[in-house]
N, CA, C and O of each residue as an XYZ file, in Angstrom:
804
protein
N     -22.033    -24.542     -9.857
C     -21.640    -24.357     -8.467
C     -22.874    -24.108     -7.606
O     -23.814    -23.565     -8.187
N     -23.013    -24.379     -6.460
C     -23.953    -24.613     -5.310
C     -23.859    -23.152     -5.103
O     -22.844    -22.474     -4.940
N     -25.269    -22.739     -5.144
C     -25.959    -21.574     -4.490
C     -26.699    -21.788     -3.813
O     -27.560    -22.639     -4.034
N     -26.606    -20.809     -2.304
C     -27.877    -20.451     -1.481
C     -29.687    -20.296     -2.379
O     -30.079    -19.352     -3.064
N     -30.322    -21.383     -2.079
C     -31.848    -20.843     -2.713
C     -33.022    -20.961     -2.224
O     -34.066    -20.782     -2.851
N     -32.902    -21.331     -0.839
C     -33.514    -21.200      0.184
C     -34.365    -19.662      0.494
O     -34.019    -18.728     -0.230
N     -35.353    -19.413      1.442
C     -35.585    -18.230      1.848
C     -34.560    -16.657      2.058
O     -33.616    -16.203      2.705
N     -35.199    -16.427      1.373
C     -34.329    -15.176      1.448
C     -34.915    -14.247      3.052
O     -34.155    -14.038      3.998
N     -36.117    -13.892      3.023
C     -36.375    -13.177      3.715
C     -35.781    -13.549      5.321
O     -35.381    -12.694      6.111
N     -35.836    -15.221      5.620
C     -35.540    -15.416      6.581
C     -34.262    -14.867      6.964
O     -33.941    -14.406      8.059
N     -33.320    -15.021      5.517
C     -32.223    -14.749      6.516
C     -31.900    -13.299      6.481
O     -31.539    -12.861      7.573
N     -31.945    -12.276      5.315
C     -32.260    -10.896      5.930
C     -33.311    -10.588      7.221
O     -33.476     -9.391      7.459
N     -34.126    -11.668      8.181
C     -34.540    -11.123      9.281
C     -33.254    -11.702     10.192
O     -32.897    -10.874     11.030
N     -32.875    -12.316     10.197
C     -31.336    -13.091     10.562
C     -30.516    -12.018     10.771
O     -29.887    -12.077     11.828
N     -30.303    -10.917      9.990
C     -29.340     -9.896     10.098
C     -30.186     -8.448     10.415
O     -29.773     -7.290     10.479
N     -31.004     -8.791     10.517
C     -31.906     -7.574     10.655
C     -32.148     -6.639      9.818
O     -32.788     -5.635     10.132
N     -31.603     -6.880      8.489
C     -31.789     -5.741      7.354
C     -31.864     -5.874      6.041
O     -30.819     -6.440      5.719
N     -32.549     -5.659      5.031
C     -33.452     -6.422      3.701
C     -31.992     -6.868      2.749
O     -32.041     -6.565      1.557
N     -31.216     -7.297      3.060
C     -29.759     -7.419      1.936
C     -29.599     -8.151      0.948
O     -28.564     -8.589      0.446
N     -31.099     -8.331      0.559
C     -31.343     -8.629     -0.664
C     -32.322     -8.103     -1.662
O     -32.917     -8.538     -2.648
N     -32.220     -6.736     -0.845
C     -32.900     -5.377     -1.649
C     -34.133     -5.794     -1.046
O     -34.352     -6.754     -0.307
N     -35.165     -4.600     -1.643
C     -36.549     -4.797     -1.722
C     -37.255     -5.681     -1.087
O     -37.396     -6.712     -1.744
N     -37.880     -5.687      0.186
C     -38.430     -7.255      0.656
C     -39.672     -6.385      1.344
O     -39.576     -5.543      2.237
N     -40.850     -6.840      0.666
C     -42.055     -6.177      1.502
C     -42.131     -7.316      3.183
O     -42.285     -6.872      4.320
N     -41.994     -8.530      2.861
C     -41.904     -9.389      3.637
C     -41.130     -9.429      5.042
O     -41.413     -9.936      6.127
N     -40.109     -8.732      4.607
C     -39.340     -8.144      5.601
C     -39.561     -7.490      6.252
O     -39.268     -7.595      7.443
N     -40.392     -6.195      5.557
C     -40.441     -4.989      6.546
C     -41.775     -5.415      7.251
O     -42.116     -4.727      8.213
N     -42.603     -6.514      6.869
C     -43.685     -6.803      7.576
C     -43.473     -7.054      9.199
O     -44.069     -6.593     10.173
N     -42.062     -8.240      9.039
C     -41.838     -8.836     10.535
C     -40.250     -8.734     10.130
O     -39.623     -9.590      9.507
N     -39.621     -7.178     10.753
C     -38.317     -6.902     10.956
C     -37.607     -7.700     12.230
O     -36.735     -7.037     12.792
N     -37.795     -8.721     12.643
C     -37.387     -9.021     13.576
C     -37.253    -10.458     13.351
O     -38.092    -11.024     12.651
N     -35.813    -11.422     14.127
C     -35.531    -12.436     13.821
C     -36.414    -13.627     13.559
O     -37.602    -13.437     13.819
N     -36.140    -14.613     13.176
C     -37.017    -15.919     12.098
C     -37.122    -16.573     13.442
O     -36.533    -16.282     14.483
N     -37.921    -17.439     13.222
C     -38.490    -18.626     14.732
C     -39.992    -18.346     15.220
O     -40.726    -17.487     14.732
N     -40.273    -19.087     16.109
C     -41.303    -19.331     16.754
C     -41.662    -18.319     17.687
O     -42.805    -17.866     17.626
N     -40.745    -17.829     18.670
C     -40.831    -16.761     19.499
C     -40.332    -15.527     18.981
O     -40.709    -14.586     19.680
N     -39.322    -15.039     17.601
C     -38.984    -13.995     17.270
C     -38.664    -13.017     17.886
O     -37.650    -12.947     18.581
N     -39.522    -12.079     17.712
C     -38.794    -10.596     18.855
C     -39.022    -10.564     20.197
O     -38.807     -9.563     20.881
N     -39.542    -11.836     20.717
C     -39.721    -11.838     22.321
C     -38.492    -12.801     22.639
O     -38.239    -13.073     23.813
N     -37.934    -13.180     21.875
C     -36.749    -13.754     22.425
C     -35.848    -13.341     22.945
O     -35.179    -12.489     22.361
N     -35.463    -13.813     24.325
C     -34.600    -13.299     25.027
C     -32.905    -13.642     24.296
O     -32.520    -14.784     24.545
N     -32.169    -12.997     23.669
C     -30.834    -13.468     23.670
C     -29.540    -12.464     24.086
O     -29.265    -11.264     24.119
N     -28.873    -13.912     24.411
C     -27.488    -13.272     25.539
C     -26.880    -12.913     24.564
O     -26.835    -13.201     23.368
N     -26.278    -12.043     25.435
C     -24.381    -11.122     24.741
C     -23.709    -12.242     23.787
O     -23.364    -13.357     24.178
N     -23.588    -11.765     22.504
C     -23.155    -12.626     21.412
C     -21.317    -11.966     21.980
O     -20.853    -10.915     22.423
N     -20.664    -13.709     21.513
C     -19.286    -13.646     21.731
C     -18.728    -12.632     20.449
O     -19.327    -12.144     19.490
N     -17.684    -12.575     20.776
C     -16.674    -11.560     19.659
C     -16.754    -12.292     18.032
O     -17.028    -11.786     16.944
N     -16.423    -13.546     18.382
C     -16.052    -14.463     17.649
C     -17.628    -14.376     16.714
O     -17.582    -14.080     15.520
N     -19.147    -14.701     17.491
C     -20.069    -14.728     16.784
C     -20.675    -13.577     16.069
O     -21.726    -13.718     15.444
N     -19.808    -12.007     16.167
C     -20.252    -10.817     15.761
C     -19.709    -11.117     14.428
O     -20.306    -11.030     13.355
N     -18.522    -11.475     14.638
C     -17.272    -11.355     13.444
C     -18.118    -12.505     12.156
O     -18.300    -12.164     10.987
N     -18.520    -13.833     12.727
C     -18.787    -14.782     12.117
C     -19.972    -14.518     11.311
O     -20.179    -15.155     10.278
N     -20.881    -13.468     11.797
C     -22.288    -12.813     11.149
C     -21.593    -11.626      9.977
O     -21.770    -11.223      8.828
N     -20.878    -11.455     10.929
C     -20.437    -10.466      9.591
C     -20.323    -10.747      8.189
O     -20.730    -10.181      7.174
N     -19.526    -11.979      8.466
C     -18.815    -12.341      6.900
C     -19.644    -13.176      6.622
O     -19.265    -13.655      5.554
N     -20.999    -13.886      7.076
C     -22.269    -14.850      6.358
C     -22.885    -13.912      5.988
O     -23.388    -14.103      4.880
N     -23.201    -12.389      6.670
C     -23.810    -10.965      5.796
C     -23.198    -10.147      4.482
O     -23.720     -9.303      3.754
N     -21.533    -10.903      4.483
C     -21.015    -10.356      3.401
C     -21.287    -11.138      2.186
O     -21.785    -10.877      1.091
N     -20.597    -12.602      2.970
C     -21.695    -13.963      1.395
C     -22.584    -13.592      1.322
O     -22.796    -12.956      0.289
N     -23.608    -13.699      2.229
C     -25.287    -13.557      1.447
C     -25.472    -12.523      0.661
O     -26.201    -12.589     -0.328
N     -24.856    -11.493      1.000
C     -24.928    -10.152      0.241
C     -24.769    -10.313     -1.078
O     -25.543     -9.975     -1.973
N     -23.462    -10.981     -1.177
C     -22.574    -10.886     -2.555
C     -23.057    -12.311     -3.421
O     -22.817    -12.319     -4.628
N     -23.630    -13.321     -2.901
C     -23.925    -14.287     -3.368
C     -22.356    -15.152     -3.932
O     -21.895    -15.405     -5.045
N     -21.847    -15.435     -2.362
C     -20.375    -16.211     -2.714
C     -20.049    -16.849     -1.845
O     -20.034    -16.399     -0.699
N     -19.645    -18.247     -2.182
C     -19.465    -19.264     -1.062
C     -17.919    -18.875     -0.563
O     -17.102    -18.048     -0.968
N     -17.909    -19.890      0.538
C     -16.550    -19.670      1.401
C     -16.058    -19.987      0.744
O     -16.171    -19.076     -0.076
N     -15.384    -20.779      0.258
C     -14.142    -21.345     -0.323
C     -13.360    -20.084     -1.738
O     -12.155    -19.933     -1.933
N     -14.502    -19.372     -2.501
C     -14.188    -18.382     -2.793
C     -14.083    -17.070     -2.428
O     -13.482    -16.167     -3.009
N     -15.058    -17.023     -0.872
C     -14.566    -15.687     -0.530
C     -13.430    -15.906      0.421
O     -12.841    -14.836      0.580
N     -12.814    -17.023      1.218
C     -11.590    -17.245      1.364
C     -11.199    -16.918      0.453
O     -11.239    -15.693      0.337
N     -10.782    -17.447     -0.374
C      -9.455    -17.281     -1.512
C      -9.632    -15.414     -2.155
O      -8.790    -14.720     -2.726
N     -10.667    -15.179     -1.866
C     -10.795    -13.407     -2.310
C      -9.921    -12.488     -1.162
O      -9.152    -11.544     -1.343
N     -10.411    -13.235      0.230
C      -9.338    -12.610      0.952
C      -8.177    -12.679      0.962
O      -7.577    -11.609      1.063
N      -7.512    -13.737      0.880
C      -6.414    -14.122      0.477
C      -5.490    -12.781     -0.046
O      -4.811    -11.831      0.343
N      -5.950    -13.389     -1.079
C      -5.571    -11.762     -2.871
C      -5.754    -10.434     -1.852
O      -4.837     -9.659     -1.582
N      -6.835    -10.358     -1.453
C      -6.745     -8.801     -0.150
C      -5.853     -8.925      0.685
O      -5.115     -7.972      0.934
N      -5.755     -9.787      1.130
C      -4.886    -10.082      2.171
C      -3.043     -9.692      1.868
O      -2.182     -9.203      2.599
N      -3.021    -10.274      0.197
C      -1.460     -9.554     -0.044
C      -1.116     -8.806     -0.917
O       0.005     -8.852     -1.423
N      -2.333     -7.699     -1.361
C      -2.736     -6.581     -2.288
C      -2.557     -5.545     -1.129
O      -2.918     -5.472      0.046
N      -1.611     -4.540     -2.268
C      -1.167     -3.273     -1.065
C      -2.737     -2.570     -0.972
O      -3.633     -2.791     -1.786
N      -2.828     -1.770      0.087
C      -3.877     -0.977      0.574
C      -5.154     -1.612      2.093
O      -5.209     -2.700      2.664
N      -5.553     -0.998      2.179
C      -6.096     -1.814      3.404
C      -7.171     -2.966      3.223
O      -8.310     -2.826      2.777
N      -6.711     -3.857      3.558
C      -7.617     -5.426      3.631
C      -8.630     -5.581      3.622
O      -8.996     -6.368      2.750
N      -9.761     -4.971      4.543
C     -11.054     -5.025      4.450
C     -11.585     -4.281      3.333
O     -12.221     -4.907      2.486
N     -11.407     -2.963      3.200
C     -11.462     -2.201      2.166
C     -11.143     -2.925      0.588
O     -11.982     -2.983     -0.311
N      -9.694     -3.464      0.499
C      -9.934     -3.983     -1.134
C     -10.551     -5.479     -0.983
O     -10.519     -6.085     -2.054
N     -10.985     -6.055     -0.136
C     -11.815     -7.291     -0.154
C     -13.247     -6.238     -0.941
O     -13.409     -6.057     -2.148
N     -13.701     -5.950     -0.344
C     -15.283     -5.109     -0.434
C     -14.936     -4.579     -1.952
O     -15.909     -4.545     -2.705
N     -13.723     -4.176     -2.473
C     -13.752     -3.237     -3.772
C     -13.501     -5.208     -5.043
O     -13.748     -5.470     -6.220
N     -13.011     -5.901     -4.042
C     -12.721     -6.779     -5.286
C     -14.633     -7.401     -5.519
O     -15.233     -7.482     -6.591
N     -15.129     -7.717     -4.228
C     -16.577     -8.086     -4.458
C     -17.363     -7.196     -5.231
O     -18.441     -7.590     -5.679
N     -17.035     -6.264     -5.403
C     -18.340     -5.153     -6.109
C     -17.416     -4.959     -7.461
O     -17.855     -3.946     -8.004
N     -16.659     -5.331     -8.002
C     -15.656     -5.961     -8.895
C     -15.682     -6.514     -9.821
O     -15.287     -6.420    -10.983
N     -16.672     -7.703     -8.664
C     -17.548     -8.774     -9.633
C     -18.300     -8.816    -11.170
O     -18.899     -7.767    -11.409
N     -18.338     -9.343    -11.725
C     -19.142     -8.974    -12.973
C     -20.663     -9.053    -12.759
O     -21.389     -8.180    -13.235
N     -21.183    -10.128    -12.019
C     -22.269    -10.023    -11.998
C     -23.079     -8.693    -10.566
O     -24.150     -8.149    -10.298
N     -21.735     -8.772    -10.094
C     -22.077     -7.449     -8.927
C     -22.416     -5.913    -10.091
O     -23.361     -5.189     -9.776
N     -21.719     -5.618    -11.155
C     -21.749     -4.316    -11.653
C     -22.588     -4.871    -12.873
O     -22.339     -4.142    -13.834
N     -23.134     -5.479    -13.087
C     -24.341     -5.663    -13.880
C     -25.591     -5.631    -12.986
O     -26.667     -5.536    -13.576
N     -25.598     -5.699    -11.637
C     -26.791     -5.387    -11.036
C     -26.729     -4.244    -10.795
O     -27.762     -3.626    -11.051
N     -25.653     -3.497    -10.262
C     -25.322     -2.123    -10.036
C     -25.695     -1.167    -11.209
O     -25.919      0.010    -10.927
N     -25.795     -1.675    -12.781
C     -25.665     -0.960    -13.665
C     -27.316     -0.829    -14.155
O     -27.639     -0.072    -15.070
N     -28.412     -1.771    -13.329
C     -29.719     -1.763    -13.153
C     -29.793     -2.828    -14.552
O     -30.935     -2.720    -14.998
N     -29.113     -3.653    -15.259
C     -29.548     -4.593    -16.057
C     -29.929     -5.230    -15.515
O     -30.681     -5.735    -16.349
N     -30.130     -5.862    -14.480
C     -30.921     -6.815    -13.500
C     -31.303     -6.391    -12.389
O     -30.719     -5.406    -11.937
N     -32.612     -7.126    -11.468
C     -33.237     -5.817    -10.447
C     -31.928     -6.791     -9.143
O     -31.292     -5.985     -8.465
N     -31.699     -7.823     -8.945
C     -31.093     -8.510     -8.179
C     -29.624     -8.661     -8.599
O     -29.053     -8.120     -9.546
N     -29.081     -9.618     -7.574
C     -27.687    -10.291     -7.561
C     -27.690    -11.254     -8.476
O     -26.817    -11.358     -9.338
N     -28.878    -12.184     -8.324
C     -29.020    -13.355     -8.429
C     -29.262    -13.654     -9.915
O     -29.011    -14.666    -10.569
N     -29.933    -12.253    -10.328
C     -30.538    -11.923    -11.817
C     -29.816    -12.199    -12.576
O     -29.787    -13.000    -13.511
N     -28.665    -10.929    -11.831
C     -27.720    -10.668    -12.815
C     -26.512    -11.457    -12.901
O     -25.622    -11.110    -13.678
N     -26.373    -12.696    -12.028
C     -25.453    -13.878    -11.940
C     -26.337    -14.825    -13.206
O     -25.680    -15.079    -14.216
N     -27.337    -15.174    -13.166
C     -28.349    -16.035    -14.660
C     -27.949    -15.488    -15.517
O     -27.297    -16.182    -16.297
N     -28.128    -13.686    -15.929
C     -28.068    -13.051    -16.864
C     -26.333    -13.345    -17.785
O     -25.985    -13.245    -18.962
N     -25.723    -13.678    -16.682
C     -24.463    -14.106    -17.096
C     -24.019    -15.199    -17.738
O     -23.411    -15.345    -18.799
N     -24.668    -16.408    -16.419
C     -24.216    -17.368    -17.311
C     -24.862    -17.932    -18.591
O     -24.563    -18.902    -19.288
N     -25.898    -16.964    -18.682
C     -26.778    -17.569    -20.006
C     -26.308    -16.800    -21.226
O     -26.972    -16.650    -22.252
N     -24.808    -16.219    -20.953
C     -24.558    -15.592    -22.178
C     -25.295    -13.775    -22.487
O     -25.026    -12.820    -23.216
N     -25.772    -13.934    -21.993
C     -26.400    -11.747    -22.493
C     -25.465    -10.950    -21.874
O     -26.030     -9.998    -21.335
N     -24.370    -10.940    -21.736
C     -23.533    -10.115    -21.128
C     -22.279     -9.920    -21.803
O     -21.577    -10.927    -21.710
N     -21.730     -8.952    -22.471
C     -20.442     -9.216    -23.007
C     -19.602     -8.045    -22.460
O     -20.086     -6.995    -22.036
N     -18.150     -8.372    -22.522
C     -16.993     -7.424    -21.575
C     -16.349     -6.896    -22.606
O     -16.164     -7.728    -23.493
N     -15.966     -5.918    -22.820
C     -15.230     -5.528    -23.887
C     -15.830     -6.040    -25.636
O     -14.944     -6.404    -26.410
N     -16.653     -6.038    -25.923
C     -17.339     -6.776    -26.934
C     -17.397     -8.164    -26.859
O     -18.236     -8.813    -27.483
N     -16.213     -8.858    -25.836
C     -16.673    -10.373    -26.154
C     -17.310    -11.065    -24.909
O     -17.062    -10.728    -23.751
N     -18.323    -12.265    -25.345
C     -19.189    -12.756    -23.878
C     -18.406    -12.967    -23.619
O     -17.282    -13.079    -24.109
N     -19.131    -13.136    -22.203
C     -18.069    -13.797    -20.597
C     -19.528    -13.959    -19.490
O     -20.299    -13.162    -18.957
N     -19.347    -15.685    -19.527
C     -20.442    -16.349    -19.088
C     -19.776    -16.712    -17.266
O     -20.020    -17.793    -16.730
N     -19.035    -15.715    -16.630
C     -18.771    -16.139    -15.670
C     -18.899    -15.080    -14.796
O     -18.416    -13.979    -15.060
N     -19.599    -15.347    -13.619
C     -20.759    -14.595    -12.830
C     -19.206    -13.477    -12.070
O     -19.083    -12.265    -12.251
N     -18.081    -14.525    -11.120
C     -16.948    -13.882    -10.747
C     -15.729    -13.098    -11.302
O     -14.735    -12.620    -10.754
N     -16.272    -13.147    -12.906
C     -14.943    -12.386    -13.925
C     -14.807    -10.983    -13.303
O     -15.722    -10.160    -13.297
N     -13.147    -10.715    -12.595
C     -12.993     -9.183    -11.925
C     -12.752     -8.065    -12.985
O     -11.697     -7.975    -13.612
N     -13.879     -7.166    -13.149
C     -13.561     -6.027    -14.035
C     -12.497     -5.464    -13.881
O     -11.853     -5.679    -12.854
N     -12.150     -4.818    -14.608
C     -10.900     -3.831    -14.481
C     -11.146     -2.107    -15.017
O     -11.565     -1.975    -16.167
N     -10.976     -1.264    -14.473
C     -11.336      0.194    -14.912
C     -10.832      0.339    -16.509
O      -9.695      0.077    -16.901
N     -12.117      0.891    -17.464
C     -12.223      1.098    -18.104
C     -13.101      0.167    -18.769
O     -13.733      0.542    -19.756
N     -13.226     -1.250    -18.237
C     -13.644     -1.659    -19.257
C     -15.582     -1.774    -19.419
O     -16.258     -1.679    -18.395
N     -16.154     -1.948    -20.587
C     -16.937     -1.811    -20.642
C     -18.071     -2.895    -20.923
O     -17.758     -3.562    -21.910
N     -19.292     -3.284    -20.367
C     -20.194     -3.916    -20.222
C     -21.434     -3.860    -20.942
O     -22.322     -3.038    -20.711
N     -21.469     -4.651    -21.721
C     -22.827     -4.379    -22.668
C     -23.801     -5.635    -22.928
O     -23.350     -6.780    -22.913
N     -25.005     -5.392    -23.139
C     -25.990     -6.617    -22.909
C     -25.598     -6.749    -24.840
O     -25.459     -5.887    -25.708
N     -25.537     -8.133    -24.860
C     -25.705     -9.059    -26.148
C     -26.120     -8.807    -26.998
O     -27.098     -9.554    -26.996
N     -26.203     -7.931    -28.399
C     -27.265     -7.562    -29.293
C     -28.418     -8.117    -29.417
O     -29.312     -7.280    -29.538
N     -28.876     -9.526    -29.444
C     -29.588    -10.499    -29.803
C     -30.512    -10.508    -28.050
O     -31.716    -10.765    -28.073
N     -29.869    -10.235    -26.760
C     -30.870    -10.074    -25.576
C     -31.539     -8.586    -25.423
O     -32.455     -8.196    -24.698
N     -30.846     -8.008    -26.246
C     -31.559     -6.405    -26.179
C     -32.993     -6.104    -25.791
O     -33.370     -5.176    -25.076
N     -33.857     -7.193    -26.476
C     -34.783     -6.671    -26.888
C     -35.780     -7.827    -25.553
O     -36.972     -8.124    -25.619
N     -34.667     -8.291    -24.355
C     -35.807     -9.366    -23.502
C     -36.291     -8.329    -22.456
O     -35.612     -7.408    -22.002
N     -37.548     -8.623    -22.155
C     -38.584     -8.066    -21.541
C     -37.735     -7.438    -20.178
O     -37.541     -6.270    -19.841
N     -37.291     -8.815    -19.510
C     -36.664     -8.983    -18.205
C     -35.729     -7.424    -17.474
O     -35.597     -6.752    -16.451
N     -35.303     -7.548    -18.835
C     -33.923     -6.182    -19.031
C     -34.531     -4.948    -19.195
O     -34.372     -3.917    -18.542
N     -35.148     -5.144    -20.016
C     -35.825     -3.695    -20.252
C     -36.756     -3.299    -18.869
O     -36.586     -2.166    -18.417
N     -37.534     -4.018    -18.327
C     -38.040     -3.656    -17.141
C     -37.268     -3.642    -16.187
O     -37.807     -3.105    -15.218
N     -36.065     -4.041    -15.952
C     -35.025     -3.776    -14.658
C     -34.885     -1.983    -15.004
O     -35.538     -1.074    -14.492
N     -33.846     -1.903    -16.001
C     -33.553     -0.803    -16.461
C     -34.484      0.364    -16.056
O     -34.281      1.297    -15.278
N     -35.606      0.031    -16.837
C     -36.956      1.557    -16.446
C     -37.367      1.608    -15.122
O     -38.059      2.543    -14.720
N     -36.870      0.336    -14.116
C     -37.321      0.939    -12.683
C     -35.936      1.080    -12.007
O     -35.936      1.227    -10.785
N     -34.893      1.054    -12.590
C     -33.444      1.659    -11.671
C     -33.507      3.114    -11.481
O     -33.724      3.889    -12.412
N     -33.303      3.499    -10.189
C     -32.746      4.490     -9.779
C     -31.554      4.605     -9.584
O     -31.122      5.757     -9.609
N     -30.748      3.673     -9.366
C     -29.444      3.814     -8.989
C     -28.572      4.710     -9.161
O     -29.097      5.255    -10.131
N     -27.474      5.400     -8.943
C     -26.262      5.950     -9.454
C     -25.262      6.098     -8.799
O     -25.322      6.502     -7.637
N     -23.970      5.764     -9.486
C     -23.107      5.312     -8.719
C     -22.071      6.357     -9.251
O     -22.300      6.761    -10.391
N     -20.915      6.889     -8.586
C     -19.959      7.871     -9.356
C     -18.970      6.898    -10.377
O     -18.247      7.478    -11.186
N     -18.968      5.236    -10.298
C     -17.685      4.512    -10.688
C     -18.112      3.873    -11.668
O     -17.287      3.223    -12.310
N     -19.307      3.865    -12.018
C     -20.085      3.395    -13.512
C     -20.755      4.644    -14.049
O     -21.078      5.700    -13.503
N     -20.887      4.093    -15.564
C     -21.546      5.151    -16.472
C     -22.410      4.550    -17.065
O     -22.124      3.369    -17.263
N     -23.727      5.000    -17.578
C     -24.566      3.957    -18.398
C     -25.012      4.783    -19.983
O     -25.297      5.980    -19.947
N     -25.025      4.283    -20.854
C     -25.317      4.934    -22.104
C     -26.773      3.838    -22.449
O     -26.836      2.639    -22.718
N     -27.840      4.923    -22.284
C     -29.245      4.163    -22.373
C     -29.473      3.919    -24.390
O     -30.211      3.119    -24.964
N     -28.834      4.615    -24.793
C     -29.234      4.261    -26.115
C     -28.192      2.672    -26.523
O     -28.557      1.615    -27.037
N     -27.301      2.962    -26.201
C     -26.391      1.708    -26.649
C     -26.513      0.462    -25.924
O     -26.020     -0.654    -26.090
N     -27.352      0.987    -25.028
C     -27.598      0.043    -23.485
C     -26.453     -0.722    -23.508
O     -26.524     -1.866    -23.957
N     -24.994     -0.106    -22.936
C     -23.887     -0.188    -22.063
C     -23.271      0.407    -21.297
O     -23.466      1.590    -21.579
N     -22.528      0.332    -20.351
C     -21.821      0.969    -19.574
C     -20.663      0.762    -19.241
O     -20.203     -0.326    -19.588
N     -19.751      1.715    -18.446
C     -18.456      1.629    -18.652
C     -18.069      1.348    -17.225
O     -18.601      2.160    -16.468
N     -17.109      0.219    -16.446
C     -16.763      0.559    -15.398
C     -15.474      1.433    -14.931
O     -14.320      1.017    -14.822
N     -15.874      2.522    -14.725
C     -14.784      3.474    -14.836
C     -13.521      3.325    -13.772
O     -12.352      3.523    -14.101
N     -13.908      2.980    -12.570
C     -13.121      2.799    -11.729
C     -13.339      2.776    -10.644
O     -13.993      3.588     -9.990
N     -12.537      1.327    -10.121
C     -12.744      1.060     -8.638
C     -13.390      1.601     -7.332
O     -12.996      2.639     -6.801
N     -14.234      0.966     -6.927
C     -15.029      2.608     -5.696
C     -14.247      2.380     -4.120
O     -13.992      1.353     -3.491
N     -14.066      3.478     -3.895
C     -13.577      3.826     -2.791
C     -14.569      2.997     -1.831
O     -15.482      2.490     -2.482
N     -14.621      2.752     -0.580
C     -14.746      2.612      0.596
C     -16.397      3.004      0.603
O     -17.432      2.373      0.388
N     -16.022      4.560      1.013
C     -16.787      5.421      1.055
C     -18.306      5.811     -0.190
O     -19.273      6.530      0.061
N     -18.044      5.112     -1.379
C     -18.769      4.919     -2.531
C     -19.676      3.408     -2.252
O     -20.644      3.077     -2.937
N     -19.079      2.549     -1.010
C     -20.202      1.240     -1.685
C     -21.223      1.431     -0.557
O     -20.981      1.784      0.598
N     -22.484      1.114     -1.140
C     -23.266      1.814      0.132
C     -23.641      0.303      0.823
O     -24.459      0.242      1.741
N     -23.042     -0.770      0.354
C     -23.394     -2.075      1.630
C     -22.698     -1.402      3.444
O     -21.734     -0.756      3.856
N     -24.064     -2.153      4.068
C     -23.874     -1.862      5.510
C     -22.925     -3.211      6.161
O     -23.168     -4.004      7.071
N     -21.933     -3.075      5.379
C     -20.956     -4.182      6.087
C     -19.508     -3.774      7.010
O     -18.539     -3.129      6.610
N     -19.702     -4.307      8.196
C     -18.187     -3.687      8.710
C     -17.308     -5.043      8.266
O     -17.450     -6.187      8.699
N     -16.276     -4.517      7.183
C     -14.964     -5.116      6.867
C     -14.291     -5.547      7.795
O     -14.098     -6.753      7.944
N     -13.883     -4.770      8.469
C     -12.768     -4.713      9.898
C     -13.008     -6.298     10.312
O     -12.074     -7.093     10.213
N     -14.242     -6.691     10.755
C     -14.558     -7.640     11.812
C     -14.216     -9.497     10.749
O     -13.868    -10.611     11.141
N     -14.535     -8.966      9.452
C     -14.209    -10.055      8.517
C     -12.976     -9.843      8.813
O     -12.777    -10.480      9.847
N     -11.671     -9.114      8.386
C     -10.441     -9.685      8.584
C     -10.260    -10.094      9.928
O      -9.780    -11.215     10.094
N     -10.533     -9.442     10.875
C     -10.201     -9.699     12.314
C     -10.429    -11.694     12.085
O      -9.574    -12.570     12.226
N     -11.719    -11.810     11.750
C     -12.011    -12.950     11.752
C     -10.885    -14.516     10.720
O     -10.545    -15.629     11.120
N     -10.761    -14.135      9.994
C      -9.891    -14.630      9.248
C      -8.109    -14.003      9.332
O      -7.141    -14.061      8.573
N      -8.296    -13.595     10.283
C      -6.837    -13.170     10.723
C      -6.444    -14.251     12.433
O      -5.388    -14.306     13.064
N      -7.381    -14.740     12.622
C      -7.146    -16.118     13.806
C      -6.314    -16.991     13.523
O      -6.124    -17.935     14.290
């Protein structure tokens, strides 16, 4: 499937904020991509174009084309609880979302490869598919046989992360996804609201 692999930095200056982690590049020239950049004069963005940034800041984020994050809303859309909210809990859901979260990979993007190349198994058995939706309890463990790749082991020793809805066991190098995160637990700077508004036209 077709992924974004173009510049990254450009388009976190696009949104004004590094949302693809770590970007020295970014913080060099925080201000939009082009020729004139931060001297550019621009007018009052319509409703419609706030809403429309929103949800290209939620793909880029999550590394997911429309046609599947349509159909993700969808499922939010007729899943009891509030809409924007379980859209955001089904994306961080993701398998390859809580394998970056769990610091086996320093990226999204890592930990979407790390997948489909097999080093990832769910419950003891692989699962080479970047969108497989976890379910609480179950547990995530790198491949016996990738244990020992460089790649992993250096993500791991520079994570800080911690999250209250994963657990990590450094000797077994796995972790458990314990359960769904609230709202209030995902620390992406995304307003939900304006994605449904938008797909509610």
């Amino acid at each position: 499937m077709a992924r974004y692999t173009g510049p990254k930095t450009k388009i976190a200056r696009k949104f004004g904020e590094a949302i693809f982690g770590d970007d020295k590049s970014f913080e060099k020239r925080n201000y939009p991509p082009g020729q004139h950049g931060n001297n550019r004069r621009r007018g009052k963005k319509s409703e419609y174009a706030i809403q429309l940034q929103e949800k290209q800041k939620a793909k880029y984020t999550y590394g997911i084309l429309e046609r599947q994050f349509r159909n993700m809303f969808k499922r939010a859309n007729s899943a009891p609880g509030i809409t924007g909210e379980v859209l955001l809990q089904y994306c961080e859901s993701r398998l390859d979302n809580v394998v970056y979260r769990m610091g086996i990979a320093p990226t999204r993007a890592a930990a979407r490869q790390l997948v489909t190349h097999r080093h990832i198994t769910v419950n003891g058995e692989r699962v080479n598919i970047p969108s497989y939706q976890l379910k609480a309890g179950d547990v995530v463990s790198i491949r016996e046989k990738s244990k020992s790749l460089e790649a992993i082991k250096n993500s791991l020793q520079n994570t800080e992360n911690v999250y209250e809805w994963i657990t990590w066991n450094s000797e077994k190098m796995e972790g458990t996804y314990v359960s769904i995160p609230q709202r209030i637990q995902i620390p992406e700077n995304i307003n939900e609201q304006l994605i449904v508004e938008l797909y509610s036209k």
